[in-house]
C-alpha positions, 0 to 999 in steps of 0.5 A: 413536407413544406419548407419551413418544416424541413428547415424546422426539422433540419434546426432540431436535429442540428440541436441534438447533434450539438448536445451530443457533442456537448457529452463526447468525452465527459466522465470520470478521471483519476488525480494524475491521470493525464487527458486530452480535451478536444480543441472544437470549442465544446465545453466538456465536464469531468468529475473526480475525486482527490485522494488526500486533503491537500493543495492542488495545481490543475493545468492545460498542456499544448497549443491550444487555449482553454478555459476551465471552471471548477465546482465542488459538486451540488455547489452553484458557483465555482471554487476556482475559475481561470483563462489559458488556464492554471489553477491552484487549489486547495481540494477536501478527500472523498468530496466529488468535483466537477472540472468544466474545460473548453478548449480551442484552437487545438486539442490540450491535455489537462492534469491535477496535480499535488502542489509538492515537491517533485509532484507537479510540474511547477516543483520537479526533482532536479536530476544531476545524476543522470545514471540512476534514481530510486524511488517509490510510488507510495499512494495510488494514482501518484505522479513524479515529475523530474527535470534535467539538462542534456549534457549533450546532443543526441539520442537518449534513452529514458527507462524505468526498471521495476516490478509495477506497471510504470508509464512515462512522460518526456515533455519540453520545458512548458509541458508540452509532450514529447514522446510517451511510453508505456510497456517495454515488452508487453506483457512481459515487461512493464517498465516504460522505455523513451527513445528521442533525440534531445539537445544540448543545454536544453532542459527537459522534464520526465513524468512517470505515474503508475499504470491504473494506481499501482504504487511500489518501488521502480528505478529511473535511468537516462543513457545515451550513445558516445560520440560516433558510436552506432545503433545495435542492429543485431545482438547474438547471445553466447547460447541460443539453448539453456538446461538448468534443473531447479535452483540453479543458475547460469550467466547468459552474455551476448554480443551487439553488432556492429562491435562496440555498437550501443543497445540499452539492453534489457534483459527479460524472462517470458515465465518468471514462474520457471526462471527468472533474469537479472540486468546482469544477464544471470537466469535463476531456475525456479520451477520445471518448465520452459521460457525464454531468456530475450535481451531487448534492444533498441529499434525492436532488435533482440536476442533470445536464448530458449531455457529447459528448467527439468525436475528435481525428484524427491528423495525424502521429507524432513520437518522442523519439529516433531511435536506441537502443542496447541488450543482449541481453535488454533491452526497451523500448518507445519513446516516442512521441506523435501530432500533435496531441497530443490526437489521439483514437486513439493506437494504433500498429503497430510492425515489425522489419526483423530479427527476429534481432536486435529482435522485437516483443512485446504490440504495442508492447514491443521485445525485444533479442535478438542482437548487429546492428542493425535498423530498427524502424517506428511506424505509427499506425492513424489515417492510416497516418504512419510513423517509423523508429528505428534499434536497435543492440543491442551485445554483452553484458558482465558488471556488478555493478549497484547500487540504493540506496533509503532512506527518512528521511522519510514525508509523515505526518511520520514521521522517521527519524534515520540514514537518510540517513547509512546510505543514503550509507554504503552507496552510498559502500560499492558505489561503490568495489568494483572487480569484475575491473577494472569499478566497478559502476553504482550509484544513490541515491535517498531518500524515493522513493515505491513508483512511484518505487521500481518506476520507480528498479528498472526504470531501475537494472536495465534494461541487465542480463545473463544474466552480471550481478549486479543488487543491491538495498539498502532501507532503511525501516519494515518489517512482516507484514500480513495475512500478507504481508511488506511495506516502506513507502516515503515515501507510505506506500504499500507493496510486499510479497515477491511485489509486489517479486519481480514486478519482480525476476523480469524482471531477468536474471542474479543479483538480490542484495536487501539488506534493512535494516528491522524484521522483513524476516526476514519476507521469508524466514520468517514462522514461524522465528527463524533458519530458513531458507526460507519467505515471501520463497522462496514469492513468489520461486518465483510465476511462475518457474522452480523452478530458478531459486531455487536460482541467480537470487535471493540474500536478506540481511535485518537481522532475523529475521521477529519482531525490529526493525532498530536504529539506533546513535545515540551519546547524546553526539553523536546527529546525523545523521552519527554515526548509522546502522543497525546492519546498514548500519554492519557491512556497510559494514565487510564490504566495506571502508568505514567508515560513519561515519569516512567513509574505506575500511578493510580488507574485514574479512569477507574470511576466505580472504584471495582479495581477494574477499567473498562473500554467505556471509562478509557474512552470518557478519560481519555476524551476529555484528558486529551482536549485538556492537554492540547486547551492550549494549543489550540488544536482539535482532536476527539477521541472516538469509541465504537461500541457506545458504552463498551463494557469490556475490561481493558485494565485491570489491577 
């Protein structure tokens, strides 16, 4: 090979290193989520997604310069751009974004941040009580951040204490990192623990974020030792061996060595399926089996004491009703409970006297099927005692059922102004339809949490038929994460389309769902304005049958998938009884009740005069009434239906 050749080669491979190089550490990240770009010079491309329309802050961290280009995907010129680099901006849901970074001399770290209160760095929650702070990670991929100021110096230690995976940040004042911390005692513990030196009078500032999304509540704690007080190098429980029978409790102690010595201990059960431990040090039997109970130090120092969880046998069956009567489709699992109430094995067998009118499904769960009576029997595994319970299962008849679930207030102290008087509006609304001679059965509840909200469906919609029409009404925050329509109920917890549409989809007959929250057009499209079809119709379809998207659910929802649901507060009287949703008030004018004068009118959206309201003529009332009420407010909502021209009766007089 001549010169020239191999220089030539020497320059293509020379090339295709640096085009390698150019890919190494491209890829997708998560909004929150924390990474480091090489400082060698080589400019690097991250994709991501934000979970919620909102204004945003996009920083570099470290020593480090950088220099970063941001791009809504398929655009050619950049929605922001910024030397050092700091950037605020304002970023749309579900839109994919490129982030272009080139970093040099020295390896930065880049984060997206919500420009919030207490969710960026700029805006941090300022800690004056060092002893403990209670929060909660409500959406996934959120991230808190804190400040605070050493009171003095020392080493401190900075923990969480929480069910979810949490990890956490300390970082100076200009955010460059400190120390990092992700699992206490893996896999057992999954709270974060920092231990650093910090200065008196200096100001720090804490990131904690939920590991892989997770949200749920945690607790902040900061601690430090006294003046002159030592490390613990040993901890000694008061029992190195514990025999607990299930149900009870006992209270484990330990000592630190050297007397007086500081250990920010934390105690921890390696089962809790067997036991289960409190900061407190008391052990909670749950299950036969074995664990151990271990007080985790500083420094790796620990306690342990071993734990013997023994049965409890059965000694008898009690159930809490001895008869039921039920519908054709039905389902039911009885309650019952051994004696002892402890007892260990809890299993029972359960047998139909006439499988034509009762079967047994999954061990335990009853199944309505045909008109008759039967008898069916518990007997438990653990000593063979019996209990018979009789079942009557009636003949089915056709009924409207109703569900009314409003939200007013959120344990983060969210409030709503209007939610309970649109809530009553609407049960009241139901309440005096007469479908064929039958009121419909309708139920209220405010300020549920999701498990609530999931019991409360199960429980309205229990008894429904094949002939039946079970309607749902939900009024709260509505949204789209991470690509998924979701609405938040009181403890911040939400449900999304195919969550709901699991525990719709074991209700037999018509399911009619009355969404009355921002953006729940989302449920039915998160790409069209108006359209029709898409999201909500996709989950709906997961599980079923494709015939029954046509025929079982029906879907009306206040906006479309972009807008946000109005509330009509009158300035002059802006209290609670005046005020409602703008979707709630023209439904309940649809169906004959006046919101707010709390009396019944005509069904106004009664067009052909038959005395009857369908799902279709709801939808065509209350589209055009609700972009009537807000003409003058400027504001832009859209009522969607989903099926086009449903036919379904949902008023009648």
């Amino acid at each position: 090979m001549k010169g020239w050749q191999r220089l030539f080669l020497a320059a293509g491979l020379l090339w295709v290193l640096l085009c390698l190089s150019a890919l190494a550490g491209t890829g997708d990240v998560f909004m929150n989520d924390r990474f480091t770009v090489p400082g060698d010079g080589v400019e690097r491309v991250y994709t991501f997604t934000p979970t919620a329309n909102n204004l945003y802050t996009i920083r570099s961290f470290g020593e480090g310069s950088a220099q970063a280009e941001l791009y809504l995907m398929g655009e050619a010129e950049p929605v922001a751009a910024a030397e050092g680099f700091s950037m605020e901006v304002r970023l749309i849901a579900d839109a994919t974004y490129r982030l272009r970074v080139r970093a040099r001399g020295g390896d930065v770290e880049v984060e997206m941040m919500r420009s919030a209160l207490g969710r960026s760095i700029d805006r941090p929650l300022v800690l004056k009580d060092l002893k403990g702070y209670d929060k909660v990670i409500a959406r996934a991929y959120d991230t808190h951040w804190y400040s605070f100021t050493a009171p003095e110096s020392g080493l401190y230690t900075i923990r969480s204490q929480s069910a979810i995976n949490t990890v956490g940040y300390l970082l100076d004042q200009a955010g460059n990192k400190l120390a990092m911390s992700d699992n206490l005692y893996s896999p057992y513990c999954l709270d974060f623990r920092i231990v650093h030196r910090l200065e008196k009078g200096r100001t720090y500032i804490l990131r904690v974020s939920g590991r892989g999304g997770t949200t749920g509540r945690y607790r902040l704690i900061i601690s430090s030792p006294e003046a002159g007080q030592p490390l613990a190098a040993e901890i000694v429980p008061d029992r190195a061996d514990l025999i607990l029978t299930e149900g009870e409790s006992a209270k484990l102690s330990f000592v630190l060595k050297p007397e007086g010595a500081f250990g920010d201990v934390v105690w921890l059960s390696t089962d809790d399926r067997v036991a289960a431990v409190d900061q407190e040090g008391k052990v909670t039997a749950l299950s036969s089996g074995t664990a151990r109970i271990i007080m985790s130090g500083l420094n790796g120092v620990q306690g342990v004491s071993s734990l013997t969880v023994e049965p409890v046998p059965v000694a008898g069956i009690q159930v809490e009703k001895e008869a039921y009567s039920l519908y054709p489709g039905d389902t039911l699992t009885i309650p019952w409970k051994p004696v002892p109430e402890n007892a260990s094995d809890r299993r029972v067998q359960l047998e139909s006297s006439d499988e034509a009118v009762v079967q047994v499904e999954q061990g335990d769960l009853l199944v309505a099927v045909g008109q008759g009576e039967c008898t069916v029997t518990l007997r438990t595994l653990d000593g063979g005692f019996t209990q018979a319970v009789q079942i009557t299962v009636l003949a089915p008849k056709s009924r409207y059922r109703a569900l009314i679930l409003g939200i007013q207030r959120f344990e983060d102290g969210q409030f709503r102004l209007g939610a309970v008087n649109t809530t009553q509006g609407v049960f009241d609304l139901f309440s005096r339809q007469d479908y064929d001679g039958l009121k419909a059965e309708v139920k209220m509840e405010l300020d549920v949490t999701r498990s609530r909200a999931i019991a409360a469906i199960r429980e309205a919609f229990r008894r429904a038929d094949a002939g039946d029409v079970s309607i749902l009404y939900l009024n709260s925050h509505g949204g789209v994460s991470d690509r998924n329509a979701w609405v938040k109920f009181a403890d911040g917890e939400k449900i999304t389309a195919a969550q709901l549409e699991k525990e719709l989809r074991k209700i037999p007959g018509r399911v009619v769902v009355l969404l009355d929250c921002c953006q729940s057009g989302s449920f039915l499209s998160t790409r069209a304005r108006r359209g029709f079809g898409g999201r909500f119709v996709q989950a709906f379809a997961s599980g079923s049958a494709g015939r029954l998207i046509s025929s079982k659910y029906c879907i009306l929802t206040s906006t479309s998938a972009l807008q946000d649901s109005y509330r009509l507060l009158p300035v002059s009287d802006a209290a609670e009884g005046s005020s409602s949703t703008a979707f709630a008030r023209s439904l309940c004018e649809a169906g004959g009740w006046d919101l707010i004068g709390d009396k019944g009118t005509r069904h106004r959206a009664d067009l052909d005069q038959d005395r009857r309201v369908s799902l279709w003529e709801a939808y065509l009332y209350t589209h055009s009434r609700v972009r009537r009420f807000l003409r003058g407010q400027k504001a832009d909502q859209d009522v969607q239906l989903w099926p086009k021209g449903c036919g379904i009766t949902l008023f009648a007089h």
